[in-house]
Structure formats: C-alpha cells, structure tokens
Backbone as a chain_set.jsonl record, in Angstrom:
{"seq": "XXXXXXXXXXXXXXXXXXXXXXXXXXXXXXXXXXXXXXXXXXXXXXXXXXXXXXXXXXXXXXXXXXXXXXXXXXXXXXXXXXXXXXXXXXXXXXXXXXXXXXXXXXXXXXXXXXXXXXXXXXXXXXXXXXXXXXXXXXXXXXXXXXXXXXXX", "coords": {"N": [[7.564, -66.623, 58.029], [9.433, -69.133, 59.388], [9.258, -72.566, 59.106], [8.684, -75.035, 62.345], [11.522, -76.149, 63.875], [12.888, -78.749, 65.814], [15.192, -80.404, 68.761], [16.601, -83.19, 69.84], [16.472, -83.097, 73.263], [16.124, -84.388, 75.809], [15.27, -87.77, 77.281], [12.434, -88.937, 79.55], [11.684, -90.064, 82.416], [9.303, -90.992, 84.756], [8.479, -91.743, 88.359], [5.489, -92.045, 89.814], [4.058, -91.915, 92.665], [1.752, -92.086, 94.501], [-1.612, -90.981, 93.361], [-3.893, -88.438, 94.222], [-6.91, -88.028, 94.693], [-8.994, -84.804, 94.771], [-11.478, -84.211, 93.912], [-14.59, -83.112, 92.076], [-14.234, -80.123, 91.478], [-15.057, -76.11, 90.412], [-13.809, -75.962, 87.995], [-13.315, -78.249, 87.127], [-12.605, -82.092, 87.214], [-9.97, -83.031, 89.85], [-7.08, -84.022, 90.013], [-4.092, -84.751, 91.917], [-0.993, -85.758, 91.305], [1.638, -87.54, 93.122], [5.382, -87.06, 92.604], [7.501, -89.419, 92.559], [10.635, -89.533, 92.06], [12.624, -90.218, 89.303], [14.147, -90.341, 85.873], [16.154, -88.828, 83.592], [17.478, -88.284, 80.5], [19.952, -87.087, 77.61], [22.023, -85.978, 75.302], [22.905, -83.537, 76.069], [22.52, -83.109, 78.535], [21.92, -85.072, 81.959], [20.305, -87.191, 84.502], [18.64, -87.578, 87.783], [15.326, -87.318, 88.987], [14.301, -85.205, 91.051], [12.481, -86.727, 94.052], [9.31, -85.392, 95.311], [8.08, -83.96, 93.428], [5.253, -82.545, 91.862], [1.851, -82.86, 89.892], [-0.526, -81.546, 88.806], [-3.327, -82.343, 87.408], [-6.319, -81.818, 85.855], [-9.387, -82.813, 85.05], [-11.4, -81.919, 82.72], [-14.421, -80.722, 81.439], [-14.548, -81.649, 78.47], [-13.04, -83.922, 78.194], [-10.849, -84.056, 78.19], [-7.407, -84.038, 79.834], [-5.65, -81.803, 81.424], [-2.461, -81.158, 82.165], [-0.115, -79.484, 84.819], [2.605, -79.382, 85.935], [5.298, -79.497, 88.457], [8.46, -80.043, 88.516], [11.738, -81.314, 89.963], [14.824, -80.992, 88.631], [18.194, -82.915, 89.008], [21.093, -82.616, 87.586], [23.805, -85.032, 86.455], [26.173, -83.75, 87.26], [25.523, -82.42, 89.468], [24.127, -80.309, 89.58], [21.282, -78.504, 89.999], [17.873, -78.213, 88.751], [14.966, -76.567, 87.921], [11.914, -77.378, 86.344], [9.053, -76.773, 84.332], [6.213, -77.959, 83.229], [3.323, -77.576, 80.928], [0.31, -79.276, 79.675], [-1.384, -81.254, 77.685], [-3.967, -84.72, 77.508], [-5.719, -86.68, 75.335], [-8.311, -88.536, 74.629], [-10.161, -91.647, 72.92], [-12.936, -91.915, 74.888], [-12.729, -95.136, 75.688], [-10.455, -95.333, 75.455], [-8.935, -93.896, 77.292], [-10.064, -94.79, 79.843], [-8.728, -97.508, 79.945], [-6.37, -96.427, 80.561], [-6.559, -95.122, 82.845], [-7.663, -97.236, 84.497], [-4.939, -98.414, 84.676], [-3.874, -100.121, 82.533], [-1.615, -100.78, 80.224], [-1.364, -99.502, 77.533], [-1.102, -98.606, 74.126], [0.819, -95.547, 73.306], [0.241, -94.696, 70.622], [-2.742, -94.3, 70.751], [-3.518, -92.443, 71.865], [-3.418, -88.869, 72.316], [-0.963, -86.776, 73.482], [0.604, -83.92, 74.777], [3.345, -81.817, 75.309], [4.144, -78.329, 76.838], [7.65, -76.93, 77.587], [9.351, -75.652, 80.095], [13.021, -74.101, 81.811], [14.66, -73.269, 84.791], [17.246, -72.309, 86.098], [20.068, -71.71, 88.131], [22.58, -72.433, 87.078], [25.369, -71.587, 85.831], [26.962, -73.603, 83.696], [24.311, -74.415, 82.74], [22.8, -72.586, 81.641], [21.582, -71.723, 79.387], [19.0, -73.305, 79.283], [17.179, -71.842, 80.22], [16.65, -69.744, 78.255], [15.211, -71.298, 76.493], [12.253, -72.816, 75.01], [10.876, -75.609, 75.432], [9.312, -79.133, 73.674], [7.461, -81.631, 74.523], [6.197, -85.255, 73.931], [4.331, -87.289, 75.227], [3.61, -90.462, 77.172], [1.923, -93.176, 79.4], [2.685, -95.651, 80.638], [1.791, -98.386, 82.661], [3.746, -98.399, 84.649], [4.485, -95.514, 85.278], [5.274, -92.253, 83.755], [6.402, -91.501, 80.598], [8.558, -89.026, 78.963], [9.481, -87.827, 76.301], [11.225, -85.06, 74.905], [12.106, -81.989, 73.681], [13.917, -79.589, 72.406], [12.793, -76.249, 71.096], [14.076, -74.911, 68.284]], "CA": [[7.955, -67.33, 59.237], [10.069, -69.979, 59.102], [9.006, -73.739, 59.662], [9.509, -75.044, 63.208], [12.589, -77.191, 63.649], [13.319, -79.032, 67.332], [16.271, -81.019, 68.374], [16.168, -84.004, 70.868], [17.13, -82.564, 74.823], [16.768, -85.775, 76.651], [14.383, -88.793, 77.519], [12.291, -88.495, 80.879], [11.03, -91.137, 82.67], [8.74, -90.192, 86.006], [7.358, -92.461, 89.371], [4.381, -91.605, 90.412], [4.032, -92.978, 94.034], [0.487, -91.529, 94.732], [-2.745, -89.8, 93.011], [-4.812, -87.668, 95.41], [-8.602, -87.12, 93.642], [-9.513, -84.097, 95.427], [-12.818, -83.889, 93.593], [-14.976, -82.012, 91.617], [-14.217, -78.61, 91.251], [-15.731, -75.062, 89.462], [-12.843, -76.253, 86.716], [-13.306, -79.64, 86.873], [-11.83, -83.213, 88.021], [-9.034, -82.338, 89.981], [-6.464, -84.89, 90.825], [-2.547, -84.062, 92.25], [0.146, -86.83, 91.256], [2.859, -86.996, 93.723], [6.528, -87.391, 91.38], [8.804, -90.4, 93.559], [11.742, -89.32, 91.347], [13.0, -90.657, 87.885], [15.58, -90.082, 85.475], [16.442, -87.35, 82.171], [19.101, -88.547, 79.925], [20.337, -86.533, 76.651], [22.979, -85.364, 74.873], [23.393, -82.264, 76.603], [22.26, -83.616, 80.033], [21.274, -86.657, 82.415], [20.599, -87.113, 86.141], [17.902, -87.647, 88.464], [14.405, -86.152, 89.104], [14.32, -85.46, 92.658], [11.142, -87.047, 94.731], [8.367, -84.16, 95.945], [7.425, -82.847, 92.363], [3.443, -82.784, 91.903], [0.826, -82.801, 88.462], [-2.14, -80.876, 89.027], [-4.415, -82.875, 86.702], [-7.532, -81.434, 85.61], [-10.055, -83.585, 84.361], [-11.986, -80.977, 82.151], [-16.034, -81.592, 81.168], [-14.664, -81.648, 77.204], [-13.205, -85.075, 78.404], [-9.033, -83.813, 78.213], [-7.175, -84.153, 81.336], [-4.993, -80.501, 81.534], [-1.361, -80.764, 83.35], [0.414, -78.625, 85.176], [3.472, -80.402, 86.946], [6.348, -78.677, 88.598], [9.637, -80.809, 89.063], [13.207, -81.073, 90.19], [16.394, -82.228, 88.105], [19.17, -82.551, 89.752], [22.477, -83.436, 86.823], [24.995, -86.3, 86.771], [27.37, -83.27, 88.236], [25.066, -81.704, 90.997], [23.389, -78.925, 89.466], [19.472, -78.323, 90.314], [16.872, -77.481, 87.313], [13.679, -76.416, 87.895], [11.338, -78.019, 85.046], [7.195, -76.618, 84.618], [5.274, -77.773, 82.143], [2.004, -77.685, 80.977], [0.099, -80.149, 78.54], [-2.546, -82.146, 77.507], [-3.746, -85.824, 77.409], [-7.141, -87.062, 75.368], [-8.356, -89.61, 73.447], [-11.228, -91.675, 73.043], [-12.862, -92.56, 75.929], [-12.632, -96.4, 76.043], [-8.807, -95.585, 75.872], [-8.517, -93.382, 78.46], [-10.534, -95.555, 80.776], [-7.926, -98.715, 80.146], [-5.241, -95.869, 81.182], [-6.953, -94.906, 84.331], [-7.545, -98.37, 85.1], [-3.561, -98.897, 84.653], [-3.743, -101.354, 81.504], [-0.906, -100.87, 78.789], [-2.098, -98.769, 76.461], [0.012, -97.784, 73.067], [1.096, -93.94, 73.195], [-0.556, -93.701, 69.536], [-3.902, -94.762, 70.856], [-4.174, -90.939, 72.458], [-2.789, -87.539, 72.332], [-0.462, -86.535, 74.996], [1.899, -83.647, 74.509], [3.125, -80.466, 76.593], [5.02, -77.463, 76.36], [8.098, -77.205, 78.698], [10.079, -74.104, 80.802], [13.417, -74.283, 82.887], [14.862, -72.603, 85.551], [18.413, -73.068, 87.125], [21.087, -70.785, 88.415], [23.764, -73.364, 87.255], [25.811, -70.906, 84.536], [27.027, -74.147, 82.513], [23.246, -75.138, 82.367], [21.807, -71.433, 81.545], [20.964, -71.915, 78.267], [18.345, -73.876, 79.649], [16.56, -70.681, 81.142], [16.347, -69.396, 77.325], [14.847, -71.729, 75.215], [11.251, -73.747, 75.083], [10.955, -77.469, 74.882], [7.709, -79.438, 73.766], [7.464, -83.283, 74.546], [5.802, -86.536, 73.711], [4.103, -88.22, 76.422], [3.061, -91.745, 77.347], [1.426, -93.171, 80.064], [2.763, -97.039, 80.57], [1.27, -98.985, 84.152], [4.577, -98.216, 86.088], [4.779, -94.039, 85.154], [5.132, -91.539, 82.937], [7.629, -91.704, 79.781], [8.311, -88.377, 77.862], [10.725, -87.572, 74.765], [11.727, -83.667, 75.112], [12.715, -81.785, 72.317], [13.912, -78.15, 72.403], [12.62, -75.989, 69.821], [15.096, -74.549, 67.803]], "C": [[8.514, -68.685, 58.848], [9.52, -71.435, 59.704], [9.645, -74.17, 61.114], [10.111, -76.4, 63.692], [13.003, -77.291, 65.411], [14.853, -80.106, 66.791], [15.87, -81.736, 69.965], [16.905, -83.921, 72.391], [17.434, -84.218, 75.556], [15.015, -86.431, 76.676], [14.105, -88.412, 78.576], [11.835, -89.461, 81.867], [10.935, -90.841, 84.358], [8.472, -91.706, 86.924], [6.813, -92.072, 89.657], [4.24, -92.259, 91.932], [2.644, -92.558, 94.23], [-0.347, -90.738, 94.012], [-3.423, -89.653, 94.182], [-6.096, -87.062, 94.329], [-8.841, -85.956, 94.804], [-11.24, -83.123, 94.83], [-13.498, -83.251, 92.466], [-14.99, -80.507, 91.991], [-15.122, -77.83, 90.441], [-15.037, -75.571, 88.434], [-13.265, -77.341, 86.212], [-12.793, -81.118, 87.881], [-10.47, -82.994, 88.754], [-8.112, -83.239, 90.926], [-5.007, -84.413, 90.855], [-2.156, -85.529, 92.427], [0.839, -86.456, 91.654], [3.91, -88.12, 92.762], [7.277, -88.264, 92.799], [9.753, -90.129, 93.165], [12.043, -89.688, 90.196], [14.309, -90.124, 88.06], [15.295, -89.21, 84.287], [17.748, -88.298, 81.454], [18.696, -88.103, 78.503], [21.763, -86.032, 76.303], [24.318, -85.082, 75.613], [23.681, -82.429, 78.083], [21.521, -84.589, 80.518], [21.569, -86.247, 84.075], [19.199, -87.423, 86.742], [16.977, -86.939, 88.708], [14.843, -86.398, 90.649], [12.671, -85.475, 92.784], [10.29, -85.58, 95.384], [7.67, -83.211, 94.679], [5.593, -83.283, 92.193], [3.325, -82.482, 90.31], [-0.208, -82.755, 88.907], [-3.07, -81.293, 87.533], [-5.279, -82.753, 87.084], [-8.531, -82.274, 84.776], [-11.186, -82.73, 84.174], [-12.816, -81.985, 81.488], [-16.255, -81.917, 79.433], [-14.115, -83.366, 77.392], [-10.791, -85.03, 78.501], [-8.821, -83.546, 79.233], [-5.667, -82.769, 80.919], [-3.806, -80.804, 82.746], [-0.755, -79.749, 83.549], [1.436, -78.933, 86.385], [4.449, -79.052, 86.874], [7.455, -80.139, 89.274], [11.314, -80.409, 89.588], [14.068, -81.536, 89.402], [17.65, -81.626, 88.715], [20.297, -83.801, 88.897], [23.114, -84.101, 86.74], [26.195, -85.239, 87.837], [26.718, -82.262, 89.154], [24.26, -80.477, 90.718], [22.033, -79.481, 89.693], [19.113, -77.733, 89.182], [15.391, -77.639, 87.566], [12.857, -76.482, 85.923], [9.206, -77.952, 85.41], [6.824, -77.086, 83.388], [3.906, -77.836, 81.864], [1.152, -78.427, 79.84], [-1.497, -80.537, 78.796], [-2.669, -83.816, 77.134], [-5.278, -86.01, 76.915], [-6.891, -88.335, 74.547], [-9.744, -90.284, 73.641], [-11.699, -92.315, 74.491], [-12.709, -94.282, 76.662], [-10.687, -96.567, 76.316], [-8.295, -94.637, 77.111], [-8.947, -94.325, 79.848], [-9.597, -96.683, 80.502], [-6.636, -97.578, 80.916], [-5.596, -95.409, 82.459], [-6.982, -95.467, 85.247], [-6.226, -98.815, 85.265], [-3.077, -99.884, 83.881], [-2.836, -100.203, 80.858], [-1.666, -100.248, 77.473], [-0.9, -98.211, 75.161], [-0.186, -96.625, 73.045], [0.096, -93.952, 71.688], [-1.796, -93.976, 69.827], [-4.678, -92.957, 71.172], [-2.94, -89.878, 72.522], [-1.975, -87.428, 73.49], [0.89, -85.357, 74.844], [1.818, -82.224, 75.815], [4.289, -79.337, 76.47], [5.962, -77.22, 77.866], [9.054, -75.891, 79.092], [11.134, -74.886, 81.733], [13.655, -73.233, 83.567], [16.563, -72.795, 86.149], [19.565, -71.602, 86.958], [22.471, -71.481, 88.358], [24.341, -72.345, 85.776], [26.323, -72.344, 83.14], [25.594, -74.381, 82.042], [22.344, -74.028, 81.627], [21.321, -71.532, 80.284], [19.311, -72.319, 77.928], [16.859, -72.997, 79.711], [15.893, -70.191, 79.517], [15.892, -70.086, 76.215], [13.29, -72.361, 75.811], [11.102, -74.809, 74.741], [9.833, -77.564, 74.871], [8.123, -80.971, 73.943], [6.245, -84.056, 74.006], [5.639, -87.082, 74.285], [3.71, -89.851, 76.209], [2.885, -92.075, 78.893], [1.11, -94.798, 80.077], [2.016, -97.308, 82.305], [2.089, -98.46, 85.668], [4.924, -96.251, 86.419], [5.127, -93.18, 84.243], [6.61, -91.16, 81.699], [7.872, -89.86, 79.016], [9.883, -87.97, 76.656], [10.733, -85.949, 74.826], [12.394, -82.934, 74.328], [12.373, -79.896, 72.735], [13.914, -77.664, 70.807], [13.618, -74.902, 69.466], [14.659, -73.256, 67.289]], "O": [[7.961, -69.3, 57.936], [9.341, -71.413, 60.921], [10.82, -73.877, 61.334], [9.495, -77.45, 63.872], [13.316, -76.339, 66.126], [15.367, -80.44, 65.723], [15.219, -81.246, 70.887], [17.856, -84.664, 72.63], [18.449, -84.891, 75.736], [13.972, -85.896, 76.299], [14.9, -87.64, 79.112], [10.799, -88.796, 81.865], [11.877, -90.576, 85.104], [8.279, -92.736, 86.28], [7.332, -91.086, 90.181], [4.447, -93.472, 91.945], [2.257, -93.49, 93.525], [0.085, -89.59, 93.908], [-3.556, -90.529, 95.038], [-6.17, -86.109, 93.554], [-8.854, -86.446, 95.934], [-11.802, -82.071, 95.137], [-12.659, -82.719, 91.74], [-15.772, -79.941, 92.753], [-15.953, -78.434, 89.763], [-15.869, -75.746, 87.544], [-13.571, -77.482, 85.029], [-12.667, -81.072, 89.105], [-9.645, -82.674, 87.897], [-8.207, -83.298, 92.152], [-4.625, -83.712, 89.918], [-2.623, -86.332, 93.235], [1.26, -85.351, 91.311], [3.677, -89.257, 92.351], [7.516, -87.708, 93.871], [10.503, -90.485, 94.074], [11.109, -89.11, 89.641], [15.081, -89.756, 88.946], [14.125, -88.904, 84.062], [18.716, -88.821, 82.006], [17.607, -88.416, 78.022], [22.54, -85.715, 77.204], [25.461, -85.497, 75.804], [24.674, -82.059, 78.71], [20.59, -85.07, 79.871], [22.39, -85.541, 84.661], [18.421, -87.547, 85.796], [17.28, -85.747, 88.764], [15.434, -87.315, 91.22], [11.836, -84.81, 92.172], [11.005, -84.762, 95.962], [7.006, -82.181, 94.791], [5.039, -84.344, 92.481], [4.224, -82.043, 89.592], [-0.856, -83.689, 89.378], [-3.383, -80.421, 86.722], [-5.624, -83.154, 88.196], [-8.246, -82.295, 83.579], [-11.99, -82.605, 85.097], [-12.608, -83.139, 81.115], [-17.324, -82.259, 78.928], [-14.773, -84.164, 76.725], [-9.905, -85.832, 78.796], [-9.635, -82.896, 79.889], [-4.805, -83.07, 80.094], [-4.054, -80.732, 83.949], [-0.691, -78.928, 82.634], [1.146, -78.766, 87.57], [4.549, -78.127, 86.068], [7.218, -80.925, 90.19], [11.845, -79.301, 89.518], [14.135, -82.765, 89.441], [18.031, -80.468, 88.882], [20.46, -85.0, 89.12], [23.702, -83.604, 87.701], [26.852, -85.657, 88.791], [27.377, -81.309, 89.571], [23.805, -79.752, 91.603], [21.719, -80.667, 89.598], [19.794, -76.882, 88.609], [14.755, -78.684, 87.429], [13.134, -75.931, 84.858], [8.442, -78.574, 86.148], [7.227, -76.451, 82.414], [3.243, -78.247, 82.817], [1.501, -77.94, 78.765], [-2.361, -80.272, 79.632], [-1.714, -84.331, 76.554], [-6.163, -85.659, 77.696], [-5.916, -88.903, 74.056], [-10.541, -89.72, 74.391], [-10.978, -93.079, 75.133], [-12.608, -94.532, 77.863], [-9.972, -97.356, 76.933], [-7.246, -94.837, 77.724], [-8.149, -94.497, 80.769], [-9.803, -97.195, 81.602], [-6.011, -98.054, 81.864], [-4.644, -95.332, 83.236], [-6.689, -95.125, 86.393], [-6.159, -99.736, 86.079], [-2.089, -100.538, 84.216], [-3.128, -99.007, 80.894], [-2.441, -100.768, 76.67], [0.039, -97.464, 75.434], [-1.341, -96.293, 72.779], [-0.834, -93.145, 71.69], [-2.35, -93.901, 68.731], [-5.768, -92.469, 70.872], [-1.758, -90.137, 72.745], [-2.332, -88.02, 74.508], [2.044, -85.782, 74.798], [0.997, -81.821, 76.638], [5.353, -79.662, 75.943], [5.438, -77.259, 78.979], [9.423, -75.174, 78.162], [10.8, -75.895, 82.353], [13.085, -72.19, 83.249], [16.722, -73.86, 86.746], [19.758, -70.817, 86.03], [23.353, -71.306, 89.198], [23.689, -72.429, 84.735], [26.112, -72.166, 81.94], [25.536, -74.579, 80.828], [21.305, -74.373, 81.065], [20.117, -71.285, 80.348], [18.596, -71.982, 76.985], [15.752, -73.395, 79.348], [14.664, -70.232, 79.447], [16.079, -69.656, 75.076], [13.15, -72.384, 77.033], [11.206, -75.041, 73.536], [9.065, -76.828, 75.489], [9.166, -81.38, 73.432], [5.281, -83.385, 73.637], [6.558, -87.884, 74.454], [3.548, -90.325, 75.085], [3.548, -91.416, 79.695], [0.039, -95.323, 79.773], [1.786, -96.331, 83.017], [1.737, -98.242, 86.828], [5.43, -95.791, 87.443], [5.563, -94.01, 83.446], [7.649, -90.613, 82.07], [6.847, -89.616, 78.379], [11.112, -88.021, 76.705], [9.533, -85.693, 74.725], [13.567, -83.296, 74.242], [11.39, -79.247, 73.094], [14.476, -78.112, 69.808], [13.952, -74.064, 70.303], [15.454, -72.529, 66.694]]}, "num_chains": 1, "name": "protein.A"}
C-alpha cells in the first residue's frame, strides 16, 4: 500500500452565532452549533458558506467532543456544495476548559481533525462527489478555522 499523499483544497473559516446544550444524553453531552456563514478559499475553489448549517457536538464520558456538522457552500460562480464531516476535538482538560470558556488557545495545544464528504450536482464541481478530504481544525474566540486537504 502506498503512503498517503493529500493536496491542499481550500481554507475554511466558520461563524458560529449560537450553541444550544441540549443536555445529557444515553451518548453523552450533546450540544448543536448553529453555522452564521463563512468563507472556503483554494485553488480549485472559493465562495461562501451559507448561514443554517449545524455541529452536533457530542461531549463523550472519555473527555473528546465527537462532530458531526452538515454545511452549505455556495462558489464565487453560484454553484451549491453540500459539505458533512465528521471529527474529533481533545486535549487536556485545562485546555479544553480555556476553549469552552472562549480564551485563545494555540491549535497545537489539542487535537482537532475530521474527515470530510461532498455532494453537488454542479458537473464543473463533480469531482468533488469522488474524492475524501481530511482537515486541521482550530478553535480561535470568534469561530472555527479549518485547512482541508484532499487525499490523493
């Protein structure tokens, strides 16, 4: 098997406008981030998230918070791209608690990565549909940064 080699899709950069704790669960902690919109820019492609995407964050009893976000991108020339991914975020707990609280925290302080899926019925964009991206998260005061890299 051959070593595995990515290549850099685009930058991501999220608003969060709202968390909703909806409690303890059978799973766990279970909070839903509503997405205000952002931006994507790469290469290949750049454009706008569109506002209404959610992150079903799980705050699991090993102490790792489990996502599961579904978003919109919508291109510099009008196409729509459905974007799921699913990831993880830990670290120790004195650093997660400054990120909860909303302090500045350096990305290498904690783990944060996620594996990514699209979707889009735009034929220049289809390519999209056939490949898997993994990212590089962070988790600054104002919203969520990630680096996106399709694996080759």
């Amino acid at each position: 098997m051959a070593e595995i080699r990515t290549r850099h899709l685009f930058s991501l950069s999220l608003k969060i406008s709202e968390l909703q704790n909806l409690g303890e669960t059978p799973l766990g902690d279970r909070r839903v981030a509503v997405v205000d919109g952002g931006t994507f820019e790469g290469a290949r492609l750049k454009g706008s998230v569109l506002r209404g995407g959610s992150d079903w964050l799980l705050g699991r009893p090993d102490g790792a918070f489990q996502l599961d976000v579904r978003l919109t991108l919508k291109t510099d020339d009008g196409e729509l791209i459905g974007m799921t991914y699913r990831g993880f975020r830990h670290g120790p707990a004195p650093v997660i608690e400054r990120l909860n609280r909303g302090d500045a925290v350096d990305a290498s302080e904690y783990y944060f990565r996620t594996a990514a899926f699209f979707e889009t019925s735009a034929a220049k964009y289809g390519w999209l549909n056939r490949i898997v991206a993994v990212a590089t998260g962070h988790r600054p005061p104002a919203g969520v940064l990630y680096e996106v890299f399709e694996v080759l």
